[in-house]
N, C-alpha and C positions, 0 to 999 in steps of 0.2 A: 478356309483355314490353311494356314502356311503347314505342308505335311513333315516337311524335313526339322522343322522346330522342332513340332509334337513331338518326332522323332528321338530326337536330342535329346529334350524335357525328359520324356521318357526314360533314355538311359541313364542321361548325367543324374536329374533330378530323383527318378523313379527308383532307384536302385536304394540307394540312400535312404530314401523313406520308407521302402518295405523291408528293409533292415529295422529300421527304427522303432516301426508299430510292431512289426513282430515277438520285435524285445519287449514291448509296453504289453503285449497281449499275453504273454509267456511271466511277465513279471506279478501281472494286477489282474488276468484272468481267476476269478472264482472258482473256487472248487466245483460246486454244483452247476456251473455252465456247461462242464463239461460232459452233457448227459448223453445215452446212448439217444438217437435218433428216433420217435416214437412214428411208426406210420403214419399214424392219423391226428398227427403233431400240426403238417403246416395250414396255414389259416390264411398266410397271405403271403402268397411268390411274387416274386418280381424275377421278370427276364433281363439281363441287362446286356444290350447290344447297341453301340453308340452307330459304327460305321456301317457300311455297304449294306446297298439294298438288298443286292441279292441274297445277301446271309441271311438276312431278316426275311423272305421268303422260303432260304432251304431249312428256316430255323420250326419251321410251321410245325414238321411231323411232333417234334420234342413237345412244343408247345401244349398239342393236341394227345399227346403222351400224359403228359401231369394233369390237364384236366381230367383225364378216364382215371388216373392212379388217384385224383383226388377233386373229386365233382366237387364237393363243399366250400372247397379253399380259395379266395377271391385270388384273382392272375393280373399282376399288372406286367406292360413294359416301360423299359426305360433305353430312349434313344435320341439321336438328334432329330429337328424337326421336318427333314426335308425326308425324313424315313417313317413317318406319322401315317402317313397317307395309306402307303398299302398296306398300314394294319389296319385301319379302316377300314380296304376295301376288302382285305383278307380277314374282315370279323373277328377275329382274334378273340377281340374286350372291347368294352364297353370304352369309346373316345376320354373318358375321364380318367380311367386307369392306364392311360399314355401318359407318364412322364418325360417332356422333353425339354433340350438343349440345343440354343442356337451353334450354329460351326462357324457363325461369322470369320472371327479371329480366334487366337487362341486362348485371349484375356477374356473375350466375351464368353467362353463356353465356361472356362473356369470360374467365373461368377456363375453362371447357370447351373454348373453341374454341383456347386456351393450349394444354392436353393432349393436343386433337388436334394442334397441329403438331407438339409432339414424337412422338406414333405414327408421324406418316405420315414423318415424320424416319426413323422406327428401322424402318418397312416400306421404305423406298427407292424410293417413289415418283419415276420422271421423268418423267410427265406429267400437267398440269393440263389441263382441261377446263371452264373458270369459267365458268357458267351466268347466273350473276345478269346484272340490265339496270342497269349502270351503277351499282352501290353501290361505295364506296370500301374498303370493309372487306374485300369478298370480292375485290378483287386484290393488296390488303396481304396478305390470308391465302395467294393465290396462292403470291406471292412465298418468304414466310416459310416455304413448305414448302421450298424446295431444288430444287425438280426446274427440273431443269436446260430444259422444256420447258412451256410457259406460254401457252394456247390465250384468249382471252375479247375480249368486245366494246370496241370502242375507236372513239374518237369521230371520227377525223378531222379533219373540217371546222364540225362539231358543235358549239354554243358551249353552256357551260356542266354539262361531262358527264365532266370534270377525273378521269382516277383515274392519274394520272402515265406512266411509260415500264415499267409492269414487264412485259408480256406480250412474249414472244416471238414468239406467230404471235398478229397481232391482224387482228379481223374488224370490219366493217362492218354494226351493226344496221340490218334493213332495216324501217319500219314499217307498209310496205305489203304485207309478205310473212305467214301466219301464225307464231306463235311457235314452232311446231313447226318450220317449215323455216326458222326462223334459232338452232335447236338444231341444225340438222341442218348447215349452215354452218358450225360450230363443227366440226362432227367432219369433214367434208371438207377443213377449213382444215390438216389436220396430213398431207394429202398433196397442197396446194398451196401454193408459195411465193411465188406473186406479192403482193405487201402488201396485204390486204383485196383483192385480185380471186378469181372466180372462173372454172371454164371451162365453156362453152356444157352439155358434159353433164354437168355438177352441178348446172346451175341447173334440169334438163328434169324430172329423176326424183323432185323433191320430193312431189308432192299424192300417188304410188303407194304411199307409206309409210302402211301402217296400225296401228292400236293392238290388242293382243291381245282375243279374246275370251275373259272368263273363265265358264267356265261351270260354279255349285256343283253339289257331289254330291247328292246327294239327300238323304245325312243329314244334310249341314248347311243343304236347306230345311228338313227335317222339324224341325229344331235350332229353328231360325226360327217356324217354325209353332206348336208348342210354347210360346217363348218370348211371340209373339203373344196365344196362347189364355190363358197365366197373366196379363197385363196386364187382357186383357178373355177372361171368360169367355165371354159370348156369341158369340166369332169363330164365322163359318160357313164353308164350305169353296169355297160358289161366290161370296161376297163377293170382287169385283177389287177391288186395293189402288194407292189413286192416295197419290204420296208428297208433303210439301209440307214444305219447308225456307223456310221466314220470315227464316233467318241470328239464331237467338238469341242468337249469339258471334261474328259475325260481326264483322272486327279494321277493315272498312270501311263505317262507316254507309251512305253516298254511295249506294253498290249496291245499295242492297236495294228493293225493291218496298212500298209501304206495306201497313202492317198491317191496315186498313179493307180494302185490296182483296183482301188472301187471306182477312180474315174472309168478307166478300160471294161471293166465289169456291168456299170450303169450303160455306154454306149451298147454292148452287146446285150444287154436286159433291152433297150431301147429300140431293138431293130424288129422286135417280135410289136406289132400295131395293137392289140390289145393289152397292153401293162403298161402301168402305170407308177412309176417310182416315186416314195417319198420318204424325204429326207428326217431322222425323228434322233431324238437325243436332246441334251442337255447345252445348255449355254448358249453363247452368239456364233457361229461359224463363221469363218472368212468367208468375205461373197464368190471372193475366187476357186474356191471348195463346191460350191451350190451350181449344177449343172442344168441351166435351163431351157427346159424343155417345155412343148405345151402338153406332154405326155409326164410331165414333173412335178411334184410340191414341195414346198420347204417348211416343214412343222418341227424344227431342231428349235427347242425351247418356246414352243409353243402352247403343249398339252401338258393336263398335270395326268396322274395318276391313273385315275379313275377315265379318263377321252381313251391312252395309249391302250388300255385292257378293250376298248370299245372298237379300237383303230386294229389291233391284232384281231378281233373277233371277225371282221368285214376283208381281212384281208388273206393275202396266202402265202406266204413265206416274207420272214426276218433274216436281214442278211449280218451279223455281226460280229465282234473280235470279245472276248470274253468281258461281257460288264453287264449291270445291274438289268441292262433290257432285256437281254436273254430269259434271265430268270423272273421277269415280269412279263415274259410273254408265251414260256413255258404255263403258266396257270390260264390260257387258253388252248385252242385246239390247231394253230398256224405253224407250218413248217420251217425250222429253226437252220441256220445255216453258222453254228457256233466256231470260229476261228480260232484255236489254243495256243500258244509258244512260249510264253516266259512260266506262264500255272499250268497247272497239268488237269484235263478233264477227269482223271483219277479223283480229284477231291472236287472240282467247281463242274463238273456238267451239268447241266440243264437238267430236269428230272423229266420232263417232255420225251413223251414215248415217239413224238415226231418229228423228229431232228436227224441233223449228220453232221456229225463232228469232226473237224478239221484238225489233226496234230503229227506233226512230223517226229518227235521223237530222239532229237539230237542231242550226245553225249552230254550238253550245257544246259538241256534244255527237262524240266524245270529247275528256272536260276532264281526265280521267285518265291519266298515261302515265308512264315513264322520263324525260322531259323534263323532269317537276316531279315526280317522287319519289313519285306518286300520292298527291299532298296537294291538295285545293281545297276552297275554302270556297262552299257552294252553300245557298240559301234557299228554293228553289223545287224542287229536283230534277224538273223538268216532265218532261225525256225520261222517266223511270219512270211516274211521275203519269198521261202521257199511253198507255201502255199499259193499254187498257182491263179489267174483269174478263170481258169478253161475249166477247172477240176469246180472250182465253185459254181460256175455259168452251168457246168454240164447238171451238178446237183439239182440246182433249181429246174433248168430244163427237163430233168427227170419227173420233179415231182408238181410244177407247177402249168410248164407250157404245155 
């Protein structure tokens, strides 16, 4: 999906329309729609979170929140499809109560996320659960489902973060809170009524919420191992496997770590005869990028979901710049080497008690947020820049060589 469209669409289009339904909801809303919220009211939630994996992982605790607040109530999500996967593997629901939408292009989602309103129409959904940080689309889509019960973030006092009047219980993004516990806000809000308030013990129990451990079976390491030894024949068995994701597909330049410094980084991982680096992410990499080694593999768009959880399980430290692997490899037990500069680990860390976080802290730096639609124009990217290769090399050598 072209992201700077979306973008556009978003505000040129976006704006405009949740004006519009607002007015129509305010004009031809019923009297008795407007009822007080009954606890034991909802029958059937729906989560709705289209982008980023990793959200859809730090989204787990909230998830696991409404099922305990309401065991009864059927749980669906709604996402795109290349985000299907680790709810699956994260058991979540049941594979059939995954609604999802292709990201081909932008026409193609828009036809799909059409079809789903009509399903979630003909499943009888009455409650939303809007996940997103202030996109205009996913509270039009909110709305256009029917249900009568409409949870997601609202601005308040907030200038320029416009998505009209359609939520019913609206909440209060906090950006000093992590994003995990203002998912987790979202699912408290539907058994409190005060308007964006919360009460003293909702706000205590947030940080005790943890994310599942998944741990593979053995045949699907040996699956892995296998797959490993066919790439490169010479794999050995007491070779340790450090993972390093460069973002070859990566949909945010801005984030990434430069290429010079995970080259430099890989040579000095390389000098130590027992490790073994491979290369893991999304899309085709330049060959020129792929440092070949007989101590090396290249599985950047190789593994789906369910291999990389198998490949973290077998292995000992992820070397990464903040994207979705992080937070798909925190739901194992592998040491995390998370790179931060444009976002701030204050909202996106890893929930991984086995990690070291990488962030420099510069007056600019974070210049990415919900505020500005995570668009900025940067020349210099220094917060990364300034992350050196020695200060990472050393981390690893602490806790892996």
């Amino acid at each position: 999906m072209n992201i700077k469209l979306a973008r556009k669409l978003d505000l040129y289009l976006g704006i405009p329309l949740c004006w519009g339904f607002s007015l129509f909801d305010r004009v031809f809303r019923k009297p008795w729609e407007k009822k007080c919220h009954d606890q034991n009211s909802p029958k059937k939630i729906i989560f709705l979170l289209l982008s980023e994996m990793g959200s859809i992982i730090l989204s787990c605790p909230a998830v696991e929140k409404v099922k305990k607040l309401y065991p009864k109530a059927e749980i669906y999500y709604w996402t795109f499809n290349e985000n299907a996967e680790i709810i699956y593997n994260l058991k979540l629901m049941p594979e059939k109560n995954i609604i999802k939408a292709r990201s081909n292009n932008i026409f193609i989602s828009i036809l799909d996320l059409i079809k789903n309103i009509l399903k979630i129409r003909k499943i009888g959904i009455d409650t939303v659960i809007d996940m997103e940080l202030f996109t205009r689309a996913s509270s039009i889509l909110s709305y256009a489902t029917g249900a009568p019960e409409r949870i997601g973030f609202y601005r308040f006092w907030d200038e320029g973060l416009y998505r009209g009047q359609l939520y019913t219980h609206k909440v209060k993004y906090n950006p000093y809170q992590h994003i995990k516990n203002n998912f987790i806000f979202l699912a408290d809000r539907l058994n409190d009524y005060k308007n964006g308030s919360f009460s003293e013990k909702q706000t205590l129990d947030q940080d005790k919420t943890k994310l599942p451990v998944l741990n593979s079976s053995a045949q699907d390491k040996q699956a892995m191992w296998s797959k490993l030894r066919r790439i490169n024949p010479l794999l050995k068995r007491e070779w340790d496997f450090i993972l390093i994701n460069f973002g070859a597909f990566d949909k945010i330049e801005l984030r990434k770590w430069p290429k010079e410094y995970y080259k430099e980084l890989i040579g000095k991982i390389l000098k130590h005869e027992n490790l073994c680096v491979i290369f893991v992410g999304m899309g085709q990499p330049d060959k020129k990028d792929i440092i070949k080694h007989e101590r090396s593999i290249n599985l950047i768009g190789k593994t789906n979901i369910k291999e990389l959880i198998s490949l973290c399980n077998i292995s000992k430290a992820l070397i990464s710049h903040d994207n979705g692997i992080v937070h798909i490899a925190s739901l194992t037990k592998i040491f995390i080497c998370a790179l931060f500069g444009p976002e701030t680990p204050l909202l996106y860390a890893p929930l991984s008690e086995n990690k070291k976080i990488f962030y420099k802290e510069y007056p600019c730096s974070p210049c990415l947020s919900v505020y500005n639609q995570r668009s900025f124009e940067c020349d210099n990217i220094k917060c990364m820049r300034s992350i050196t290769v020695d200060e990472v090399y050393n981390s690893v050598s602490e806790n892996v060589c």
